[in-house]
TORRO-293828 format. One record per residue: residue in one letter; residue number from 1; x, y, z of N, C-alpha, C in turn. Coordinates in steps of 0.001 Angstrom, whole numbers, plus 500000, padded with zeros to 6 digits. Atoms other than C-alpha are relative to their C-alpha. Example, Ala and Ser with C-alpha at 12.3 -4.5 7.8 and 13.67 -1.06 7.14 Angstrom:
<atoms>
A:1:500890:498810:500000:512300:495500:507800:500900:501200:500000;
S:2:499180:498810:499940:513670:498940:507140:499230:501090:500730;
</atoms>
This chain:
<atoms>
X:1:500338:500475:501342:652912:283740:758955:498743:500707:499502;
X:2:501212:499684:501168:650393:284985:756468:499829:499140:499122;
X:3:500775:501065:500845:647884:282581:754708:499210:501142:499276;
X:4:500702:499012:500601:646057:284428:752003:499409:498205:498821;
X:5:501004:501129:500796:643051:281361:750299:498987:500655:499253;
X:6:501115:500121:500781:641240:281976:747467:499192:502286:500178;
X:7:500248:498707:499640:641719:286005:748121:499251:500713:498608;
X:8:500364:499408:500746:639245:288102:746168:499784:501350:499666;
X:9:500058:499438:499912:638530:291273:745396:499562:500740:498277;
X:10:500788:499468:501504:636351:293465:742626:499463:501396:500310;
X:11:500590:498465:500154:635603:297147:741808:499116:500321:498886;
X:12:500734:499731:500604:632576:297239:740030:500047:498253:498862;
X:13:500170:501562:500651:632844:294478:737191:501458:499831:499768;
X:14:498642:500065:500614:636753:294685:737073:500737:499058:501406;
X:15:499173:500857:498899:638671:291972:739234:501468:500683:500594;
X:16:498752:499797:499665:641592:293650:741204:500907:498932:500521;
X:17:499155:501012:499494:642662:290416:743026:498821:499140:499578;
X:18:501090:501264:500711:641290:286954:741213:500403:498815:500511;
X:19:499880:500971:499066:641385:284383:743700:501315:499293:500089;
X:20:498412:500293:499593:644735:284398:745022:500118:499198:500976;
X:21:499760:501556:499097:646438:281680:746998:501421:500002:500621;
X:22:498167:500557:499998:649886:281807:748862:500230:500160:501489;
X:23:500321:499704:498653:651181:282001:752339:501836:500823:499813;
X:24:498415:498777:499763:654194:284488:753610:500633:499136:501323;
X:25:499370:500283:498917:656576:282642:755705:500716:500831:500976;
X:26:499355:499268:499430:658206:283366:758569:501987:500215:499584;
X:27:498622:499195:499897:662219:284196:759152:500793:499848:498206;
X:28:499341:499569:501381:662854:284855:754910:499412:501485:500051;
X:29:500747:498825:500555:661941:288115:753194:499591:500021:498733;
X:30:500732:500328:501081:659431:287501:750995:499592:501695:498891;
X:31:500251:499041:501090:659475:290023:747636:498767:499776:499516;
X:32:500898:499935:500923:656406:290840:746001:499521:501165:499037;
X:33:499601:499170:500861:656524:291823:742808:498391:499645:498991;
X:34:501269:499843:500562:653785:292622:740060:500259:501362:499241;
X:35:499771:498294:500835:653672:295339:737288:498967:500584:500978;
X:36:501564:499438:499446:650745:298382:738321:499110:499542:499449;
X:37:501434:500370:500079:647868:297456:738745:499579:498443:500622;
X:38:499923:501379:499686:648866:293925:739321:498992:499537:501358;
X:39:500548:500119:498368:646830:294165:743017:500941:499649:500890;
X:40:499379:500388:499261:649539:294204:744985:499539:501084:501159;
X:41:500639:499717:499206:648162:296942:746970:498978:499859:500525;
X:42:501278:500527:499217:644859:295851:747609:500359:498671:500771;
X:43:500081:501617:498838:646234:292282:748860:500439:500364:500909;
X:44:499572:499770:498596:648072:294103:751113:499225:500699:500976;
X:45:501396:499312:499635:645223:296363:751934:499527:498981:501019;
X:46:500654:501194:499432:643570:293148:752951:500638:499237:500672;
X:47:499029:500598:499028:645999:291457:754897:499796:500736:501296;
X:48:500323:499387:499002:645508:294501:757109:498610:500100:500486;
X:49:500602:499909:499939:642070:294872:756795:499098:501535:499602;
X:50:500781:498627:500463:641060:298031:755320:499588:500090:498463;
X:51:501208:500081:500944:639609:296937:752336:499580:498281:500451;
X:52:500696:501190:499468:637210:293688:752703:499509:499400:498591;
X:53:500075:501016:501230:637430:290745:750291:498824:500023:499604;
X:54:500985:500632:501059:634694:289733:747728:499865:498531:500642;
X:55:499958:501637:500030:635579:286375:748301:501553:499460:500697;
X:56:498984:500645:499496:638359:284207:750135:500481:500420:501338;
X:57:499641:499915:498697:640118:284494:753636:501680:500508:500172;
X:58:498910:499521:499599:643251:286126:755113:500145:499737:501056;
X:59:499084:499565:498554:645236:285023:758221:501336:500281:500113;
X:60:498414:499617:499226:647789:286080:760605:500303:499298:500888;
X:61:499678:500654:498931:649731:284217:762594:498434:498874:500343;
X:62:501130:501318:499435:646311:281396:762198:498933:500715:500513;
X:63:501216:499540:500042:643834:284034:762709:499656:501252:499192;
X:64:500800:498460:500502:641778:287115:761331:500396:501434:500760;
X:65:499139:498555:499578:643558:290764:761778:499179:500675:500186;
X:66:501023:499108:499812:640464:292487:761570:499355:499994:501489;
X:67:500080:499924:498399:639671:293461:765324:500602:499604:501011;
X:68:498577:500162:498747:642854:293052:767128:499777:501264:501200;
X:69:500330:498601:498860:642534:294876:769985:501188:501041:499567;
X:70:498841:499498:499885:646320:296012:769842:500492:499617:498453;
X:71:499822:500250:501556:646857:295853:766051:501787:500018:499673;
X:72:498553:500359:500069:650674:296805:766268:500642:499508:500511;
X:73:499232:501286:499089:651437:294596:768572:500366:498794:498910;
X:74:500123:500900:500882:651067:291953:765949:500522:500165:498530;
X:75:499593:499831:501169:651631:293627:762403:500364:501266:499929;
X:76:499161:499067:499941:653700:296515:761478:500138:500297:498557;
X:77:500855:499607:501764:652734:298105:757895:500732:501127:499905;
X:78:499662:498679:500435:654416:300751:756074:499264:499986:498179;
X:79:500623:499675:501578:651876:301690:753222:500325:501183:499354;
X:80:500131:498204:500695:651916:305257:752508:500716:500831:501184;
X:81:499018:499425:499009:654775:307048:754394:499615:501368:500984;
X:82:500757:498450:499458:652767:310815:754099:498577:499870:500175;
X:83:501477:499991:499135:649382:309505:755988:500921:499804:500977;
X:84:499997:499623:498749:650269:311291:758702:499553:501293:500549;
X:85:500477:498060:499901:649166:314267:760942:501263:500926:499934;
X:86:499014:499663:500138:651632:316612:759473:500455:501298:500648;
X:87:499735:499217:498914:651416:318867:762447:500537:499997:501178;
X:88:499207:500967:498903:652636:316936:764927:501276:499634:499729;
X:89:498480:500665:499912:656182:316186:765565:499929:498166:499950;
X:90:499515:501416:500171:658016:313017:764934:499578:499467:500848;
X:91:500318:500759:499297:657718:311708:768030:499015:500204:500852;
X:92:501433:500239:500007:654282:313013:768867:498985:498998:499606;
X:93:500446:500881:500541:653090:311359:766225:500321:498268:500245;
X:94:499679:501475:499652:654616:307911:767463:499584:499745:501483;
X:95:500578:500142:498760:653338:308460:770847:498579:499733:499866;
X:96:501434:500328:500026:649860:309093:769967:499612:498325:499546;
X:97:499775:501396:500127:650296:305435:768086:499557:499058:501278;
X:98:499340:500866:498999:652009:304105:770846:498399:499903:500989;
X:99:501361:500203:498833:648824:304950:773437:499496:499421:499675;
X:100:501534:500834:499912:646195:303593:771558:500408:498472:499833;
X:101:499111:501223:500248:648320:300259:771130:500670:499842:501401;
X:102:499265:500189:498907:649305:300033:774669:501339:499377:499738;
X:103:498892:499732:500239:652795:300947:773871:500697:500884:500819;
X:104:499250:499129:499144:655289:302389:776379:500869:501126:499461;
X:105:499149:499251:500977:657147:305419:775311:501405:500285:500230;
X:106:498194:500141:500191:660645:304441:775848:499879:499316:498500;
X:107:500340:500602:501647:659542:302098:772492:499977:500766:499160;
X:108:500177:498797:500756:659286:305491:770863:500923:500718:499747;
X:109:498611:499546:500104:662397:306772:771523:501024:498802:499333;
X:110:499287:501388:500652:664123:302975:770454:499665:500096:498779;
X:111:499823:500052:501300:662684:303577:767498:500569:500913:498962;
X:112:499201:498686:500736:663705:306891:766477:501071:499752:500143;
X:113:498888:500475:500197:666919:305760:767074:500077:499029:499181;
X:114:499953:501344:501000:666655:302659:765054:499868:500713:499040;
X:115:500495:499647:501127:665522:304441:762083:500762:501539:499445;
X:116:498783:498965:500346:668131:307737:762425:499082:501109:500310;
X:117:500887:498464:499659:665249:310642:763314:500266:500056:501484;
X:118:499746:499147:498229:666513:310987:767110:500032:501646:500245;
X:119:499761:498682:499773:667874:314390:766108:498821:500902:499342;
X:120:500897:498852:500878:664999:315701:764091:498505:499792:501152;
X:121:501374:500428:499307:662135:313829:766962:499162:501262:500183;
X:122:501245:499022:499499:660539:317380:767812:499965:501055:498585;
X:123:501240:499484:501475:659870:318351:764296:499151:499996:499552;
X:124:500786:500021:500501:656910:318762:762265:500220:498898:499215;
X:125:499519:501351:501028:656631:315576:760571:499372:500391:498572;
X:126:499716:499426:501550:655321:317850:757527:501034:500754:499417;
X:127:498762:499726:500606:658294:319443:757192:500964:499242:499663;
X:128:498859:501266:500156:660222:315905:756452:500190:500309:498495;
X:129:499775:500635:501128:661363:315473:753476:499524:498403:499713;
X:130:500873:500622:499965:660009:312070:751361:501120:498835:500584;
X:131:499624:501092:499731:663163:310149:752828:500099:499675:501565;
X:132:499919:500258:498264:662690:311214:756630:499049:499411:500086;
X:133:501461:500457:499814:658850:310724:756150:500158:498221:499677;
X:134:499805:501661:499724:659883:307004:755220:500245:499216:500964;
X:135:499776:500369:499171:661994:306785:757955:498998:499892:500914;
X:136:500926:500055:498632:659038:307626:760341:499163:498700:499791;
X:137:500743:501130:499751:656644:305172:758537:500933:498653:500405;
X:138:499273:501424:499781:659212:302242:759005:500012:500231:501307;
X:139:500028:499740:498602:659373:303700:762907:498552:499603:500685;
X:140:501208:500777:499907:655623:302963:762915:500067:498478:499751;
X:141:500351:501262:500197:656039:299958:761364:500707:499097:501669;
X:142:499232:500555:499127:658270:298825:764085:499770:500209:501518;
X:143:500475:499314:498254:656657:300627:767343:499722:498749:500928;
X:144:500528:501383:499063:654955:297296:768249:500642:498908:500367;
X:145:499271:501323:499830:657644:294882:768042:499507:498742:499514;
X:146:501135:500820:500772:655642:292756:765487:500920:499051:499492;
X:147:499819:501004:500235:655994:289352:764710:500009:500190:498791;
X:148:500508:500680:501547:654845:289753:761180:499535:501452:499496;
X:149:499989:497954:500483:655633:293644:758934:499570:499336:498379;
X:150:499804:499583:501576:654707:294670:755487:500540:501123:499745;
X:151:499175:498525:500879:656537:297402:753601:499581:499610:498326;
X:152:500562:499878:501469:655076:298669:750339:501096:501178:499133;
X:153:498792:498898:500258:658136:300580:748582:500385:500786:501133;
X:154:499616:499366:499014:660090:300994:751496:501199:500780:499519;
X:155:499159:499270:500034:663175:302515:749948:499529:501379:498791;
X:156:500199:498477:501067:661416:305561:747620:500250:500923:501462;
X:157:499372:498776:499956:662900:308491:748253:501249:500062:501584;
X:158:499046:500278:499231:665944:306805:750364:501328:500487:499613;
X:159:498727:499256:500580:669661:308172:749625:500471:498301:499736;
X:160:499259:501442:500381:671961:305221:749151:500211:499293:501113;
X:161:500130:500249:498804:672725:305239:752485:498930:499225:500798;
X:162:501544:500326:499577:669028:304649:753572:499554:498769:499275;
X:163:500398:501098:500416:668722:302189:751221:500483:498735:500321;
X:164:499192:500683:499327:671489:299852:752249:499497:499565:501451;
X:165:500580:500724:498613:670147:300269:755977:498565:499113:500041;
X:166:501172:500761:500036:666365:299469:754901:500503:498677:499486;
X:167:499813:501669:501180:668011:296047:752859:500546:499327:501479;
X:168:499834:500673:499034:669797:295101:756072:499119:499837:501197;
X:169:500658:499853:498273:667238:295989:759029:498950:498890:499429;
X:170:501420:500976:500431:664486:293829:756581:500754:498146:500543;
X:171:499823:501588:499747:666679:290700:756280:500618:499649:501860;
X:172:499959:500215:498856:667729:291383:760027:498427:499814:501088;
X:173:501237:500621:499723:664124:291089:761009:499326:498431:499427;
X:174:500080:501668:500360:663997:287977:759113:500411:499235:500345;
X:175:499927:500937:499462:666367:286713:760687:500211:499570:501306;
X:176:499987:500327:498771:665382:286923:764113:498530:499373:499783;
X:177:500987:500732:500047:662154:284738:762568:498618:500849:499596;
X:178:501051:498851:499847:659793:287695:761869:499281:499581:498613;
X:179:500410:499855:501513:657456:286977:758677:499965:501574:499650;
X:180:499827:498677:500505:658507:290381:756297:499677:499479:498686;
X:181:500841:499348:501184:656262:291192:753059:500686:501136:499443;
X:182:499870:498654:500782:658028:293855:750867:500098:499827:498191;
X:183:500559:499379:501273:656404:295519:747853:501088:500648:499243;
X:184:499008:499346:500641:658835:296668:745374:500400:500309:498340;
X:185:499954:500143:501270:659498:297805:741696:501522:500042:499951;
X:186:498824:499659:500117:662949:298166:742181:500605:498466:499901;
X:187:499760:501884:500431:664336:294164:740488:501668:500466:500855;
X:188:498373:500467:499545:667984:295369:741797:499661:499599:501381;
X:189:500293:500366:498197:666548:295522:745704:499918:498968:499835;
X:190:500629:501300:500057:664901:292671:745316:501126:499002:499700;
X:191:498883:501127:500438:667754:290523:744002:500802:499945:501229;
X:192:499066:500180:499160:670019:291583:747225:499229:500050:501516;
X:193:500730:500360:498354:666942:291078:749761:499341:499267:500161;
X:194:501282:501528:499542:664234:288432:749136:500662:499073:500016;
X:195:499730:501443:499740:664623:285292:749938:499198:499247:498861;
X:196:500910:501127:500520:661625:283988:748107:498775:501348:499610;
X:197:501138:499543:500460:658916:285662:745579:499122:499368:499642;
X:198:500670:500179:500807:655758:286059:745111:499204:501015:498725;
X:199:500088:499483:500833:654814:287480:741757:498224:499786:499460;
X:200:500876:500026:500577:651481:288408:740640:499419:500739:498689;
X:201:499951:498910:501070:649824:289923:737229:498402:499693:500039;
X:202:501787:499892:499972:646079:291114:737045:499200:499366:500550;
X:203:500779:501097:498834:645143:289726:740397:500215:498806:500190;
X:204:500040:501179:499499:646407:286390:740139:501587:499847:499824;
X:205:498800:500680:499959:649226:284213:740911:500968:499653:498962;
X:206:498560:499838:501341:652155:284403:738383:500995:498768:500694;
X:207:498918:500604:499907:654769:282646:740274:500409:499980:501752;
X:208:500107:499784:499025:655568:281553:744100:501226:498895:499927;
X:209:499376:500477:500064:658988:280666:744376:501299:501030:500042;
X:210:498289:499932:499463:662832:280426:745671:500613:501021:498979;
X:211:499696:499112:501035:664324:284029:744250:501143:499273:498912;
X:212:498641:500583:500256:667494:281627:743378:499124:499361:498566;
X:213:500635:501075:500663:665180:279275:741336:499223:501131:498530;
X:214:500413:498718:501102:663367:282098:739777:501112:500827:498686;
X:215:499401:499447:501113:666048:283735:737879:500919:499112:499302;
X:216:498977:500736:500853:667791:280260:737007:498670:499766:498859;
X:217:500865:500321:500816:664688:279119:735270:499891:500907:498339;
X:218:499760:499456:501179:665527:279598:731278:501249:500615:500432;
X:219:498597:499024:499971:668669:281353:732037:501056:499422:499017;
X:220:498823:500574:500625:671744:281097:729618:501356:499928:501124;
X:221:498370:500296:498736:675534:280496:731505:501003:499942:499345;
X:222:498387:499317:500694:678930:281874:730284:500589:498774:500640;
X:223:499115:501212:499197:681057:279152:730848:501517:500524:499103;
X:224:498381:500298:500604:685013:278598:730077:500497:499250:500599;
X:225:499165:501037:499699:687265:276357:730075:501303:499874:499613;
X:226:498593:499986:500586:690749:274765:729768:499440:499441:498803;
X:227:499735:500858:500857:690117:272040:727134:497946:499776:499161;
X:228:501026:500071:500333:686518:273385:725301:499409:498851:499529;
X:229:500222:500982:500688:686738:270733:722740:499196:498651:500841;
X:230:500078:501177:498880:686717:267897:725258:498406:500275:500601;
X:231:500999:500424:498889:683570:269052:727224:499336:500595:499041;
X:232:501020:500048:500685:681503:270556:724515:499230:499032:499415;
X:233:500817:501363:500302:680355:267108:723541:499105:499290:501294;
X:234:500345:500574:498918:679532:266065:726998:498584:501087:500373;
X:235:501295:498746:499941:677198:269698:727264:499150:499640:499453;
X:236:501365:500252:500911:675116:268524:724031:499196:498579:500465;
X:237:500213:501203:500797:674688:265043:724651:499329:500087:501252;
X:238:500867:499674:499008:673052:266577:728434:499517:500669:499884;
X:239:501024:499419:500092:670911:268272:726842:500130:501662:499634;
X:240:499676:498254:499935:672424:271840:726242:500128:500562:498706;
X:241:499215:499325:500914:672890:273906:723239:500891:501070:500351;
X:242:499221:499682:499653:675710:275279:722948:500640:501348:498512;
X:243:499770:498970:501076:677329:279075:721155:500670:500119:500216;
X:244:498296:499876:499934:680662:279621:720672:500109:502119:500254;
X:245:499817:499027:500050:681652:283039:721797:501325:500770:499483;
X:246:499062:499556:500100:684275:285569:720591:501489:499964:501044;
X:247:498601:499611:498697:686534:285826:723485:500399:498547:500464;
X:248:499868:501128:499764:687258:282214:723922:498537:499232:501030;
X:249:501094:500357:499352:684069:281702:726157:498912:499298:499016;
X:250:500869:500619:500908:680882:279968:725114:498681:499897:500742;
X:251:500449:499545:499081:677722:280083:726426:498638:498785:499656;
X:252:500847:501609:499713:675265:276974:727500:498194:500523:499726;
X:253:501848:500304:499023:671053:276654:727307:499297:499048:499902;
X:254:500784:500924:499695:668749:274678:728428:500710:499042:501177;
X:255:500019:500764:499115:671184:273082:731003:500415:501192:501682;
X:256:499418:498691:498631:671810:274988:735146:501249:499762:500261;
X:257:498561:500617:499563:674891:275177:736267:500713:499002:500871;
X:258:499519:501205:499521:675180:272475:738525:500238:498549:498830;
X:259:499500:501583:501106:674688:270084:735236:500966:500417:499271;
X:260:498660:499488:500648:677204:272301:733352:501449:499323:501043;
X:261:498605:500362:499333:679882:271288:736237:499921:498827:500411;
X:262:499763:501580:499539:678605:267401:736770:500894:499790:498233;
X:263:499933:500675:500995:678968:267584:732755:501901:499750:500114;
X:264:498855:499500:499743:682606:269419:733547:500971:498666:500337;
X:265:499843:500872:499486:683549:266512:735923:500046:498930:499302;
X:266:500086:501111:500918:682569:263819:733538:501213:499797:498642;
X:267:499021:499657:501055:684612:265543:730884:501912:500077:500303;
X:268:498700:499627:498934:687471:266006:733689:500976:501264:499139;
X:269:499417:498844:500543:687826:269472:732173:499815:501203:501141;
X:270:500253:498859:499006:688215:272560:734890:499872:501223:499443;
X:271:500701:499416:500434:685808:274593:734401:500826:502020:500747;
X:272:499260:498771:499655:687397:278903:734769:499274:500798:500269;
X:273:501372:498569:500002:683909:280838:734532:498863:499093:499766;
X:274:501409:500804:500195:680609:279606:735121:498782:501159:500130;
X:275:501119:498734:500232:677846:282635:734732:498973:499973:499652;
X:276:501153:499795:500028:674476:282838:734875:499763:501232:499373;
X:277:499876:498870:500527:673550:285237:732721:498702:500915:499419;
X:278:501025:499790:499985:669949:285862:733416:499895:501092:501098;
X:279:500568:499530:498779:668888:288729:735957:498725:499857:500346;
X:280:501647:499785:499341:666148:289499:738257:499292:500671:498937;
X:281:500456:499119:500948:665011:292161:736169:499680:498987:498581;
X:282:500728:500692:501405:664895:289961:732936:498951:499108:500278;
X:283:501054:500982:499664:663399:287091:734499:498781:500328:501026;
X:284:501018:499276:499123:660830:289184:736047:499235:500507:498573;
X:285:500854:499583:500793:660001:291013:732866:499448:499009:499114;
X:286:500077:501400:501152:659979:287528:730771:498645:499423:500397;
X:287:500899:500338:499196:657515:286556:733545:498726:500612:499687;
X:288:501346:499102:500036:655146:289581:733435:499650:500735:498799;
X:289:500202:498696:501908:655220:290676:729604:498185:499921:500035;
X:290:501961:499671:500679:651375:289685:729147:499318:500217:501082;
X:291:500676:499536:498691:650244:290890:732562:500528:501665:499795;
X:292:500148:498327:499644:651182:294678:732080:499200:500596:499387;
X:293:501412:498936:500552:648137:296861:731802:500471:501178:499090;
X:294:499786:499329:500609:650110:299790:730402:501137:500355:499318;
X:295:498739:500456:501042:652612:299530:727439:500251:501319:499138;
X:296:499825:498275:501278:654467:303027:725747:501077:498937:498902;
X:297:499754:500177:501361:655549:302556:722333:501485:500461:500107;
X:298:498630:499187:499471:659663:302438:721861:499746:501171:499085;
X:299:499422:498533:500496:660815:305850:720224:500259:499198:498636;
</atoms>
């Protein structure tokens, strides 16, 4: 778990993180989302310990990360894919790791396999391209066998392929109980991997909550039916307005779809299409319109 109380952080007179508050559970995969600038890298910064709060506290697993003896034993970070020595081979570079982390180097080879660089291991890890160089940092992230990872845009510069495996290996670390943190601008990932966001805008807390819950909140819902007549009275009178659509459909707000299908029930009309018709992406941008620092003008 990760507790983050009253997290602060300031560059000169400008607040990057303004006393943030949330904790990262364990076996979900917690999204965190935020336009730039939002501080989503500095909280994560600080979670690890390489920048040092203003103000407020960070634990792991119920204590302080800063002076772990064995640091990847415990947390498993993919910040920046190309901080690495880009002279060193793949699995040089995961050895040297591995030593100072009293790490065995069969763990080194398990991971290059896990992550698909087995065949490239005695390359220059500057000659990667930016979707092998991912693969390696996620091979770091994973060297230690850590209870508790962050990933900060783990799928840039992934093929489709790569992306698919990073969406399954995250929620498969979740759900062998692992608390997982991933950073992401990408609202489609996010819709088919978190469990649960948290959303911040200009350092502070926006929103800490069930991804499910998140994109019902305000949402409209395509509905159809056999016998409209019949249950459109039962929709208004629970609270819904209601728009008649072209195609025989019609489309509900203000009520979720579970009250659309008690109303259904009541009406004893069977309901043919029930649609949510809100995404991540909208209800993300609906969220963060007056938190984005930098706005282009349409065409």
């Amino acid at each position: 778990m990760i507790r983050i109380d009253g997290l602060t952080k300031r560059f000169g007179d400008r607040a990057a993180v303004d006393d943030l508050t949330f904790a990262v559970e364990p076996g979900r995969v917690t999204g965190f989302l935020g336009p730039n600038g939002a501080g989503k890298s500095t909280t994560m910064r600080m979670i690890l310990g390489l920048d040092r709060p203003n103000a407020g506290t960070v634990t792991v697993n119920g204590h302080s990360y800063v002076g772990v003896a064995r640091p990847m034993r415990e947390v498993g970070a993919l910040l920046d894919a190309r901080a690495l020595h880009s002279r060193r081979t793949a699995r040089n570079h995961l050895r040297c790791l591995a030593q100072t982390n009293g790490i065995a180097d069969k763990r080194v080879d398990e991971v290059l396999q896990l992550v698909g660089l087995e065949s490239v291991a005695r390359k220059r890890a500057g000659s990667f391209s930016l979707g092998m160089s991912q693969r390696l940092g996620i091979a770091v992230a994973l060297l230690g066998d850590p209870k508790v990872l962050l990933f900060d845009e783990p799928v840039n510069g992934l093929d489709p392929e790569g992306i698919r495996w990073i969406r399954e290996l995250m929620r498969g670390l979740a759900g062998e109980g692992r608390t997982v943190l991933v950073s992401s601008h990408l609202m489609s990932e996010m819709a088919q991997t978190a469990d649960h966001l948290i959303v911040i805008g200009k350092g502070r807390l926006i929103a800490d909550i069930g991804i499910g819950e998140f994109v019902r909140q305000g949402s409209n819902v395509l509905v159809r039916a056999d016998d409209q007549d019949r249950l459109v009275p039962h929709l208004v009178e629970a609270g819904g307005s209601v728009q008649q659509g072209t195609d025989g459909s019609f489309v509900v707000t203000g009520l979720e779809p579970r009250r659309i299908g008690e109303a259904a029930l009541a009406a004893r009309v069977v309901l043919t299409e029930l649609t949510p018709q809100r995404s991540l992406e909208q209800a993300y941008m609906d969220l963060t319109r007056d938190s984005v620092e930098f706005q282009a003008s349409a065409v």
